[in-house]
Structure formats: structure tokens, C-alpha cells
C-alpha positions in Angstrom: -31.4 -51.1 31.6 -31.8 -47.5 30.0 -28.9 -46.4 32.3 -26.4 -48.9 30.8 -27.6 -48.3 27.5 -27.0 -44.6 28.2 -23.2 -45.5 29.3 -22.3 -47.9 26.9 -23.4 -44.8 23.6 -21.3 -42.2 26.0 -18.5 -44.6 25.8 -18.5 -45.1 22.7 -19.2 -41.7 21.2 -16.3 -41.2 23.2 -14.4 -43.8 22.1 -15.3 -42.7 18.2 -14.4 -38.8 19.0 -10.8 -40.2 20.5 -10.2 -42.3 17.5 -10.9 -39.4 15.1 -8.5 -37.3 16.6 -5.8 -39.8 17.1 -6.4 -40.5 13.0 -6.7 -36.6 12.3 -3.0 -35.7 14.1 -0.5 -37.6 12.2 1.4 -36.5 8.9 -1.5 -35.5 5.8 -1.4 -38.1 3.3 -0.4 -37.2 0.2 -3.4 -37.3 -2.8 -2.2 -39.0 -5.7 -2.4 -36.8 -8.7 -2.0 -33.7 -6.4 0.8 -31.3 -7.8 3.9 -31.0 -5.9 4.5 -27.2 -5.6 8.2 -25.8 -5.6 8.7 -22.9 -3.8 11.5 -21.3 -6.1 9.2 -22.2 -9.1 6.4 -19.9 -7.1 8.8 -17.2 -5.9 10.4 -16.9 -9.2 6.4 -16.2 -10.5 5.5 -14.3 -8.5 8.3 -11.9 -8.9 7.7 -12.0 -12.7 4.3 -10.6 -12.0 5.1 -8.2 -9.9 8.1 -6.8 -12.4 5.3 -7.0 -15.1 2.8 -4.7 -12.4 5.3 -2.4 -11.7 6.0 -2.0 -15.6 2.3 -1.4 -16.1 2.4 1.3 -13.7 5.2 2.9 -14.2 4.1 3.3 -18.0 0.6 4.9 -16.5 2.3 7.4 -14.6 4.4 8.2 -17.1 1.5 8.6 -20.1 -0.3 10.6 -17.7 2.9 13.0 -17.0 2.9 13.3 -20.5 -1.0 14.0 -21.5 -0.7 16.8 -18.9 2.6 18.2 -20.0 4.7 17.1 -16.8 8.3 17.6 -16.8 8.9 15.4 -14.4 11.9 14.6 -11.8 12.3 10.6 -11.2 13.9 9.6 -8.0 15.2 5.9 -7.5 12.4 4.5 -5.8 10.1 5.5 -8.1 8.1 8.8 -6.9 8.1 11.4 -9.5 7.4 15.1 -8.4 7.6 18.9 -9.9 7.8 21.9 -8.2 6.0 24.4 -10.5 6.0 27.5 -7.9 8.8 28.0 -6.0 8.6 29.9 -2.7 11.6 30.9 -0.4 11.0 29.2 2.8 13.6 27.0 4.4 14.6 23.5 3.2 12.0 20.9 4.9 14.6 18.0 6.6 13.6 15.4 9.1 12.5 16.6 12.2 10.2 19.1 10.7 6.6 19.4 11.1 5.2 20.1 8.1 2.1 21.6 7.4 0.6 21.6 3.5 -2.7 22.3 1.4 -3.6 19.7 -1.0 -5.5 17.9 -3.2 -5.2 14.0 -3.8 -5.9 12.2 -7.0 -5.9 9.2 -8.7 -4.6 8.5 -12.3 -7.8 9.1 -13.8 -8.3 12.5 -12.7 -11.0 11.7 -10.0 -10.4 13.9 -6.7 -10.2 11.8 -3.7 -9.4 14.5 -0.7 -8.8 18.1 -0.3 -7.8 20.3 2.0 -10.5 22.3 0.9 -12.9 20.3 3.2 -10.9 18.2 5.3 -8.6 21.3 6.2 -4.6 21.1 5.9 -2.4 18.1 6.5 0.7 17.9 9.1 3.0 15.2 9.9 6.4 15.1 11.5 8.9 14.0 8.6 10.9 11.2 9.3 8.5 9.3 12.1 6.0 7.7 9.6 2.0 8.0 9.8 1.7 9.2 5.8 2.6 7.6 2.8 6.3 6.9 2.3 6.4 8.3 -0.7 4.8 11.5 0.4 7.4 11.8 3.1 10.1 11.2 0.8 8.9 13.8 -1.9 8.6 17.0 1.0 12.6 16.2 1.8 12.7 17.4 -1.9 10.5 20.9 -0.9 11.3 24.0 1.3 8.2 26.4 2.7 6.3 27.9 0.3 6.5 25.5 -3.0 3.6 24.2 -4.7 5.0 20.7 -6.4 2.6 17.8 -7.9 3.8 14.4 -6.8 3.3 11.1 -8.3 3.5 7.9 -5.7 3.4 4.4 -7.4 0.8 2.5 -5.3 4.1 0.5 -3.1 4.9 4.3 -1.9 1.2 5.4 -1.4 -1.2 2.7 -0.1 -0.1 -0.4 -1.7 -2.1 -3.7 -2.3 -4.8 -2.5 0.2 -5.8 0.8 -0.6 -6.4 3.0 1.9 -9.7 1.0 2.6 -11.7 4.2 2.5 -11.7 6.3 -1.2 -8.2 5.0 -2.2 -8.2 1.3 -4.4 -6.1 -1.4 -4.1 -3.0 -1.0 -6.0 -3.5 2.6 -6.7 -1.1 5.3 -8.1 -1.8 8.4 -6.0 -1.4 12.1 -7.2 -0.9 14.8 -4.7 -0.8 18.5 -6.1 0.9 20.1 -2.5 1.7 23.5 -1.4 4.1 23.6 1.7 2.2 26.2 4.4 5.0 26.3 6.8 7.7 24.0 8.4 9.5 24.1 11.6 
């Protein structure tokens, strides 16, 4: 008798799970009361908070250029950079492997890396690895300068941070001196 019993719960625990799934794989029923959510309504919101982030930003960068006397040069994609010590070097193009001291900031001030302990950077322009926006400011150097470069957080490390020293979202400041390029 146990036995049956024992075949007739297996068959229909079995029975249950196959209904449950055929009920589970069919089209979600809608909720009533549950908002309908356009996607060009969303898109169009999102952008308009990003344009208002970007703003934000770009008015940080530029009150900070400003507190520190900064004459800075604005390229279209929004880095900003000086050279404040020219050397004599040749231009830096892509291709090169560049080799620099420097020391990265953020916007308020706070030191995030230095050469001084972690030793000079290199990188091989034009093949990625670093922050687009610190590529695209040492096409701008030649061996030899010492610039300070501004990257709006979409050329540094974006929504992410660097997930180390670097927040999400952060403007990063890089005060560079070009050691050699070849």
C-alpha cells in the first residue's frame, strides 16, 4: 500500500511541477494599473539628464580652471589641457611609446597616484589601455613638456570609476611631464 501511495504523490508532484511550467511560459499578463513605458519618452529622459550631468561638470572643471588661474585650451570633446613648460623634444604621434611622470587628481584637490611611488607611466598611443582622454591630450605634447590636463569623467573612467581610488563619474586631473617618446 505504502508503495502506491508513494507513486501516486511522485505523480502528482510531477503532474503539479509540469502544470506550473506550462502556466509560467506563455505571454506575462499585463497588471492592470501598471504603467505602460514608452521607450522614446525614456530615451528622450535620459538624455536630458545626461545633458544636465555633463553641464554640471563642465561648469566644475571650468570653476576649478579658474580658482587656480588656468588658461586653459578646450578641445571638442571636452578635455582641457595647458602646457606651462615647454621642452624641445619631438612631436608625440601615434605609434609612439610614451613615457611620462605624473601626478593624478581629482577636482577637489585630493592626490590619487603618483609617479612618485608607483614610478612612471608608458603606453603606446593610439592602441588603447589608458584613458581616452589622456591619449588624446599627449597627441597635443612633444618630449619634454610639463602640461596639466583636465578629462571629464566620459574621457577618464566614466560611470564606473576606476573601481580602485577613482569614483564613479569622476573628473580626473593629470599634471604630466613627457620623459621621452619614440
Amino acid at each position: 500500500m505504502f508503495k502506491y501511495t508513494y507513486l501516486y504523490c511522485l505523480n502528482l508532484g510531477l503532474l503539479l511541477i509540469v502544470i506550473g511550467l506550462l502556466a509560467c511560459s506563455g505571454e506575462p499578463k499585463k497588471q492592470e494599473n501598471q504603467p505602460v513605458i514608452n521607450p522614446q519618452v525614456m530615451r528622450e529622459s535620459l538624455e536630458k539628464v545626461n545633458r544636465k550631468l555633463v553641464l554640471e561638470e563642465a561648469e566644475a572643471i571650468d570653476a576649478y580652471a579658474k580658482r587656480h588661474g588656468l588658461q586653459m585650451i578646450k578641445t571638442g570633446t571636452g578635455l582641457q589641457f595647458i602646457v606651462f613648460s615647454h621642452g624641445n623634444g619631438d612631436s608625440i604621434r601615434k605609434g609612439d611609446v610614451v613615457r611620462f611622470k605624473y601626478v593624478t587628481k581629482l577636482l577637489s584637490g585630493d592626490i590619487i597616484y603618483s609617479s612618485e611611488t608607483a614610478g612612471p607611466k608608458q603606453f603606446v598611443v593610439g592602441r588603447g589601455g589608458v584613458e581616452a582622454g589622456l591619449e588624446e591630450a599627449v597627441l597635443h605634447l612633444k618630449r619634454g613638456d610639463a602640461a596639466i590636463i583636465i578629462l571629464p569623467s566620459h574621457l577618464a573612467f566614466g560611470l564606473l570609476g576606476d573601481q580602485d581610488m577613482i569614483p564613479p563619474r569622476s573628473t580626473v586631473i593629470y599634471e604630466i611631464e613627457i620623459i621621452d617618446n619614440q
